[in-house]
N, C-alpha and C positions, 0 to 999 in steps of 0.2 A: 510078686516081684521076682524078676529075674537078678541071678549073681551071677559075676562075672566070673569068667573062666578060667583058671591057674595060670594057663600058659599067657592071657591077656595082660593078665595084672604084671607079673614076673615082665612082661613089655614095656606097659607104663612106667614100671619101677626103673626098667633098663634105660630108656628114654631119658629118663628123668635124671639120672645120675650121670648118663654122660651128657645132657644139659647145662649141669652141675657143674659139672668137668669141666666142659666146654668154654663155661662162662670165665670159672676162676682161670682156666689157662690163658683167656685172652685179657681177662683183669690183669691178670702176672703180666701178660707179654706188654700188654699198653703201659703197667707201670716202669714196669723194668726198660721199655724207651723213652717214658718219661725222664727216667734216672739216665739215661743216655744221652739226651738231650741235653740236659741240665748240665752234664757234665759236659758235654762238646760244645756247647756256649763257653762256659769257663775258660776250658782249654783256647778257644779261638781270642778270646777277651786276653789271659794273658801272654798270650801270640803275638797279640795286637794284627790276628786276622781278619780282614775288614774288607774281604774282597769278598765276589760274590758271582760263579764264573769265570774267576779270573780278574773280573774288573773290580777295579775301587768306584765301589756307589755309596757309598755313606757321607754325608752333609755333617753331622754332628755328633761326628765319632766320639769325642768325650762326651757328650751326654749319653750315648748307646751304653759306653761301657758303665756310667754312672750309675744308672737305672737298672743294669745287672745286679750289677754289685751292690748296688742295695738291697736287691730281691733274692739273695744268695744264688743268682745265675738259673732263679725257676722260669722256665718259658712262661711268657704270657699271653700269646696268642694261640698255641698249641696246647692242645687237651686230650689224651689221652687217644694221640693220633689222630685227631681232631682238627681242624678248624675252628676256632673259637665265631660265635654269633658277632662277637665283638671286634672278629679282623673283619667280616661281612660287612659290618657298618663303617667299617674305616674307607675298607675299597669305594664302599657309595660314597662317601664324604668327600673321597677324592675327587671322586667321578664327576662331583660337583662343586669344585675348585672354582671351576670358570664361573659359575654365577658371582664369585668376589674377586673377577678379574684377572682372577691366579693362571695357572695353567698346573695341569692335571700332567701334564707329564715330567714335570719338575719333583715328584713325589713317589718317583720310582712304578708309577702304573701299571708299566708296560711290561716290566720285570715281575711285578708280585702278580701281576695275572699269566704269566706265562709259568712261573713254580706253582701257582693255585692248579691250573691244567695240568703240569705233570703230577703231584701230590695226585690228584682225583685221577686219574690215568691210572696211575701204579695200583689204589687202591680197588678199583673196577675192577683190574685184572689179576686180585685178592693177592698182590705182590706187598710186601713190610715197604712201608715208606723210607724213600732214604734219610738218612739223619741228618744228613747235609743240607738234604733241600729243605728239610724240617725247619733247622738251624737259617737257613740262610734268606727264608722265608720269616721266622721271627725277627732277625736284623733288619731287613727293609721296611719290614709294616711297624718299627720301634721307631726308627729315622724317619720314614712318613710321615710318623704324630709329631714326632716332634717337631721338624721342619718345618709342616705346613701349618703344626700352633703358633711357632715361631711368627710363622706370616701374617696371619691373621694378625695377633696382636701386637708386632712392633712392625710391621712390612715385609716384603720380599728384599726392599735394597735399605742400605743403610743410608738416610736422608744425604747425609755428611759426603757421603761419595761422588751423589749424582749434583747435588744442590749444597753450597759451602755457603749460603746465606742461609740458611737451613739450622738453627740454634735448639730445634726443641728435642730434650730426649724424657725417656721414659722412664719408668723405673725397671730393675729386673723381675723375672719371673723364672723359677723353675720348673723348667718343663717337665724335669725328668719325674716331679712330685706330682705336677697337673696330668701325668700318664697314668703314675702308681695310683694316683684317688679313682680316675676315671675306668680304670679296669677294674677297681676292688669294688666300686658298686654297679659295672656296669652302665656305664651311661660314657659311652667314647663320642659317641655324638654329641650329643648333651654338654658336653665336654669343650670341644671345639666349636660349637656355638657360642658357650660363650667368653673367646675368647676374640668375638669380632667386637668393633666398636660400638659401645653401645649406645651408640646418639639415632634417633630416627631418620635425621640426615641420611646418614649412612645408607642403612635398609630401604630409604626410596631412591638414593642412589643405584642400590643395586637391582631395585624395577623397572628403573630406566635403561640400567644397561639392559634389561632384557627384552626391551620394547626397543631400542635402537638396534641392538644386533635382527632383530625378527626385520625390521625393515632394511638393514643392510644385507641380509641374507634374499632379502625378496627383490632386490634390484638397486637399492637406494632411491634416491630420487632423481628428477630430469638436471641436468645442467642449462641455467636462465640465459639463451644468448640476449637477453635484451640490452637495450642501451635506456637512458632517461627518456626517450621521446616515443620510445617503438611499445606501444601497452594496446597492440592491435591484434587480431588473428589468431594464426600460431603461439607467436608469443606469449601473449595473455594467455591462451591455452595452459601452456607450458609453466609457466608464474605460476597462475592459480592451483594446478595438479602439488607443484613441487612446497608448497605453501600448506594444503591440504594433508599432505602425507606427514607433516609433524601435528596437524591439527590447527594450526593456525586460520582457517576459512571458517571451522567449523566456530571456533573461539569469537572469530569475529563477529558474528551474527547475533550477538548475546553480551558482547562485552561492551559497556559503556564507558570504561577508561578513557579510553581515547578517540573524539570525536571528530570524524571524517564523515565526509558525503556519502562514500558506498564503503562496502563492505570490502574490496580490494586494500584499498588505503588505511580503514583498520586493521587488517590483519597485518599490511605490511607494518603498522605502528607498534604492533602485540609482536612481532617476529622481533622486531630493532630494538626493543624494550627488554626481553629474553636475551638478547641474543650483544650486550653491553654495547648498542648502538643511539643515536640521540633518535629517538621516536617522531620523529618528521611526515612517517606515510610516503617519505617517496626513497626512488628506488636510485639512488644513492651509487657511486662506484664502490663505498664500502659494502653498503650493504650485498650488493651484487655479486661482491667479494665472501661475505660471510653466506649467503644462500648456497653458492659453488663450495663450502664446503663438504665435502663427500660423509655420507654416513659411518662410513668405514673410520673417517678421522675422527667423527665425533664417538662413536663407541671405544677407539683410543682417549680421547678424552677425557671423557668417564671416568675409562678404567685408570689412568695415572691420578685421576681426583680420589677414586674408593682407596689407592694407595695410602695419598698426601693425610686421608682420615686416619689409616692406621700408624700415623706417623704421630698423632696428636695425643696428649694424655686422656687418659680413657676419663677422666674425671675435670669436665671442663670449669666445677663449682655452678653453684644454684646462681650466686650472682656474679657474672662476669663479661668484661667486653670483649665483644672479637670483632675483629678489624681484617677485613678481605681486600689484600694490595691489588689481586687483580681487577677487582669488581670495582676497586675506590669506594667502597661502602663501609661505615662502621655501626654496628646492632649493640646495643646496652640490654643485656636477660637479665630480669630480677625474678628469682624462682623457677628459673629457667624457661620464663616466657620471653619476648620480645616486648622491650617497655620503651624504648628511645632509640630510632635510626636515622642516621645521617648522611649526608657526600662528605669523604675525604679526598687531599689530593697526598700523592705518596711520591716515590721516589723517582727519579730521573734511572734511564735504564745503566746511566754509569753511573750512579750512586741507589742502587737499589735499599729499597727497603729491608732489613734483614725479617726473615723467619723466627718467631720466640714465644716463649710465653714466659710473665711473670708478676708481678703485684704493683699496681698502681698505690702507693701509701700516703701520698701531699700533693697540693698545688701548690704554685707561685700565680698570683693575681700581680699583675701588672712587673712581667719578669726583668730583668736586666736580659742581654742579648750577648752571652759571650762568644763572640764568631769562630767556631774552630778552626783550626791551621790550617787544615787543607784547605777550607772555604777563603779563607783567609788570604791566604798566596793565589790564588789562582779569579776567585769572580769579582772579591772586593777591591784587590790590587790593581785589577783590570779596571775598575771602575775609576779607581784614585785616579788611575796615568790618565784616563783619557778626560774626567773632569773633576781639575784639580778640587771643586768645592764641594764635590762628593761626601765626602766625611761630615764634614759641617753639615751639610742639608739633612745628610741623613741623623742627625745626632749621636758620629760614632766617636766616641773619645779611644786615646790611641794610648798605650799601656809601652814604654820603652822598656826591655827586660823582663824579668818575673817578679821584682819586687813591689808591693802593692804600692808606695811610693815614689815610684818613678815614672811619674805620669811626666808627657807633656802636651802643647796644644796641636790639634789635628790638622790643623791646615798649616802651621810651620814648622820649619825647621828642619824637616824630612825631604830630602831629593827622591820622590818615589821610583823616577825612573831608574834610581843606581839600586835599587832593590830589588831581591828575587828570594826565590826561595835558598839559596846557598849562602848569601849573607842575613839573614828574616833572623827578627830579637824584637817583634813588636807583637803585641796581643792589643786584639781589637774589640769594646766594648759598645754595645748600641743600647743608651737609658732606655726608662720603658718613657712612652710619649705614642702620639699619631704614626708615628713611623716606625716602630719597631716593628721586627719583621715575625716577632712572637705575637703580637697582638696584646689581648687585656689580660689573657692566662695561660699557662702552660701546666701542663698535668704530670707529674713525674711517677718513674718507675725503673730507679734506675739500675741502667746496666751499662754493661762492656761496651754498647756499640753506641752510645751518646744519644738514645733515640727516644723520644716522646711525643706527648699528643699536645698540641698548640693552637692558640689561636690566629687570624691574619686580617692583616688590611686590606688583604686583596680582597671583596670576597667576589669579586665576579669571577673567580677561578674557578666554582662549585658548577656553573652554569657549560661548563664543557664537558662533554660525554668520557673522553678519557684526559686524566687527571693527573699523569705522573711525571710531574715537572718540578719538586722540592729536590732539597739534597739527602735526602731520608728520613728526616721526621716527618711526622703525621699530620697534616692540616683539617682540622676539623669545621666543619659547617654551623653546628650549633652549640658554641662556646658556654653562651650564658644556660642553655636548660641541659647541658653536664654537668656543668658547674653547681647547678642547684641539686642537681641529684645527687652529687658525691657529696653533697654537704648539707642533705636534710638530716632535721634533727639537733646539730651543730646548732647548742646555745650564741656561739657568736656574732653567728652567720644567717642568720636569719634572711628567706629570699629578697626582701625591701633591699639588705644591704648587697646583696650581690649585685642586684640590678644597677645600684648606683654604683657602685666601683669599678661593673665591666661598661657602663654605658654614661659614664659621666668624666668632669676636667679632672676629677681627683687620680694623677698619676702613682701616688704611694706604693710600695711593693709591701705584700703582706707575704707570707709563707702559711699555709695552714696544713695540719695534721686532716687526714682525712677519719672523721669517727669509726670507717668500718675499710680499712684496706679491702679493693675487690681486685680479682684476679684478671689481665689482658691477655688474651692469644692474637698475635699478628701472624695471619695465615694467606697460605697463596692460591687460589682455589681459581680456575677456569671454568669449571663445574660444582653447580650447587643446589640446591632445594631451597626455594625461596619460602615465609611463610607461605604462600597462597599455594602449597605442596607442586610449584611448577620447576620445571625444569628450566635452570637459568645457563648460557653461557656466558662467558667474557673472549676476547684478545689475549692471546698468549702473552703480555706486554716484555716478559724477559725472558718470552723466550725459552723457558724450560720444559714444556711437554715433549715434544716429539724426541730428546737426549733421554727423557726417564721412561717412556715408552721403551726405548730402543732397550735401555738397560735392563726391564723388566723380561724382555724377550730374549736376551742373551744368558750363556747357560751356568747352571749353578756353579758356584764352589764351591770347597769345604771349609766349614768355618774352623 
């Protein structure tokens, strides 16, 4: 064996200790900025310095300085002049904002990537990182999480600003806690995941956005000059391409829903059926209208629907109805399946249906009709002037005053025309009977805005494609198999008797307790995931997409 040589070892040895050296002095130096750090966070916190270049970019300044100061002002993104793995995956997270609609430069991007460059700049050129940018680098990647958790889980806009029929809120959340958990085990992603809505709706909503932006980025589709007559040449051409590009040609070949002679006429029935139009196979000046919708509008679309979800409580309950005003459709989920769907008709666009959710707890079988005020002075008073025997036919008894005894008869004694709303001292009640304009039941749940599910005499109303011609209650299509379903089980109520009370002479009003209160959400949705996992639209019918788009797009404030 050879040994090694004095002067070699005495090398190793030397090596080795300033190694040694080496290590602990840049241990000291990273701690000792740590401590520097920690301490210029403090100091900027109680400054209340919250600029960042001079400019104020922070969204949620109390929560920033919240989250400090719970952490005794220890950085959490920087590590020992470091970059933490965990501000890495926040940038990506950002970076993919847009697949939920959002936008990535509402989250300070452009800023935390241009101090991530200088940091690794300075550090290349083995220069001490500034402390400032250290500092000022951990405030925007703190206000990132939390903003863009914020979004995810309650929205970018607050319902209530953009939409005032808009009732449904959420519960709070602490961000500044949902940050401190997700850094202390490392999982910031993980984190923000799940903080999006957790309904499947949602997640095939946002595959669709990405399959509508890919086609809006590839050209869109052609614009149909056709007219009802011209289905020749070019045209057809043109149809069938702009038809094919959603899928609808390929649909039709295979679909047997809707039966037409050729395969043009089915897809146009599979387009108009999607698309909240009446399924006829021909090409309609709506329809014509809804195909000339640009791809571009429809990827806004979308995106103001993946909002409208994160507006909704994260927990819609196993058994609950929900009621889609745009759609006119209402779905009954027991165990969060789909067990019972219907046609509703919903509100006139100046008596809109409000936004809500709350608890359906009774019905009334065979209700009384008390006409509210405003309906009252204005459609029913209208009726009285122009035919005096209005009241009567319809079985509405006239209520003088507010005392339950001072009734009188509805066809006398009233000069209607000296009537208006500035002298009005009458309440108007319609028995239940053929005419009541409630039907055999009406479903309560009540709230502030007088609003429930009913039954009607009309019922050829169901049979029109769009349906919003009430005064804001809910008109439902299949009265008697709700009715059985909120009230299986019910010893008293057994289905024989429901059948006779909603479909026989016996006028009685009954009130019953429902055995299991189930939870209603009345939701506004343009876009949506049908079961059959397709992509559905509707008609803006009030009008609120392209205002909550716009608002989405306009630039933040601080909260």
């Amino acid at each position: 064996m050879h040994r090694m040589r004095p002067y070699f070892v005495i090398f190793i040895l030397g090596a080795a200790i300033i190694g040694i050296f080496g290590f602990i002095q840049n241990t000291t130096a990273a701690q000792s900025q740590g401590l520097e750090i920690q301490d210029r966070i403090r100091q900027r916190i109680e400054t209340g310095m919250v600029t960042v270049k001079n400019k104020k970019l922070f969204y949620m300044t109390n929560e920033v300085f919240l989250f400090y100061e719970r952490r005794a002002y220890f950085p959490a993104w920087i590590h020992k002049d470091k970059i933490s793995s965990q501000a890495k995956k926040l940038v990506k997270a950002i970076r993919n904002s847009d697949h939920e609609g959002l936008r990535p430069d509402d989250y300070h991007l452009e800023s935390i990537l241009a101090l991530m460059l200088e940091i690794q700049l300075s550090r290349d050129g083995t220069e001490v990182s500034d402390i400032d940018q250290l500092v000022e680098l951990e405030f925007l990647l703190t206000d990132a999480f939390l903003i863009y958790g914020s979004h995810l889980i309650f929205g970018r806009i607050d319902p209530i600003q953009i939409d005032p029929n808009w009732f449904i809120r959420q519960s709070g959340v602490d961000m500044a806690q949902v940050l401190q958990e997700a850094l202390a085990t490392k999982r910031v992603k993980e984190a923000l995941t799940a903080l999006l809505p957790m309904h499947d709706e949602y997640a095939r909503l946002r595959e669709k956005l990405a399959v509508y932006r890919k086609i809006a980025k590839s050209g869109g589709w052609p614009t149909v000059p056709l007219k009802n007559k011209d289905l020749k040449g070019e045209s057809r051409a043109i149809l069938d391409k702009r038809l094919a590009i959603e899928g609808f040609m390929q649909s039709a070949k295979s679909n047997k829903q809707f039966i037409f002679d050729n395969v043009l006429d089915r897809a146009l029935a599979i387009y108009q059926f999607r698309n909240g139009l009446e399924p006829d196979g021909k090409l309609g000046p709506r329809t014509l209208q809804s195909l000339n919708v640009s791809a571009d509008d429809r990827v806004k679309q979308i995106v103001v629907n993946m909002e409208r979800w994160r507006w909704l409580p994260r927990d819609l309950q196993d058994r609950h109805i929900l009621v889609n005003i745009a759609n006119f459709q209402m779905e009954v989920f027991d165990q969060k399946d789909s067990f019972l769907n219907m046609r509703v008709v919903v509100g006139k666009t100046y008596r809109m249906t409000p936004v809500f959710s709350d608890r359906m707890t009774y019905l009334v079988i065979n209700p009384y009709w008390f006409v509210p005020e405003s309906i009252a002075q204005t459609d029913v008073l209208n009726n009285v002037k122009e035919d005096p025997n209005y009241l009567a036919n319809q079985e509405i008894r006239v209520i003088n005053g507010w005392e339950n005894d001072s009734r009188m008869p509805a066809t006398k004694g009233i000069d209607w025309n000296s009537v208006s709303s500035s002298n009005w001292s009458y309440r108007f009640i319609q028995d239940p009977g053929p005419r009541n304009l409630l039907g055999r039941v009406k479903f309560m749940f009540p709230n502030q805005f007088d609003v429930y599910l009913h039954d009607t005499p009309h019922k050829d109303t169901f049979t029109n494609a769009r349906r919003d011609y009430s005064s804001g209650c809910i008109r439902v299509e299949k009265p008697l198999e709700l009715t059985e379903y909120l009230l299986r089980g019910h010893p008293d109520w057994p289905p024989t008797r429901i059948r006779h009370m909603l479909s026989g002479g016996d006028y009685s009003t009954h009130t019953v307790m429902l055995p299991e209160p189930i939870a209603i959400h009345i939701v506004y949705w343009t876009a949506w995931i049908g079961n059959d996992k397709n992509l559905y639209f509707s008609p803006d019918i009030y009008g609120r997409d392209k205002a909550l788009f716009a608002e989405m797009q306009a630039p933040l404030t601080s909260f």
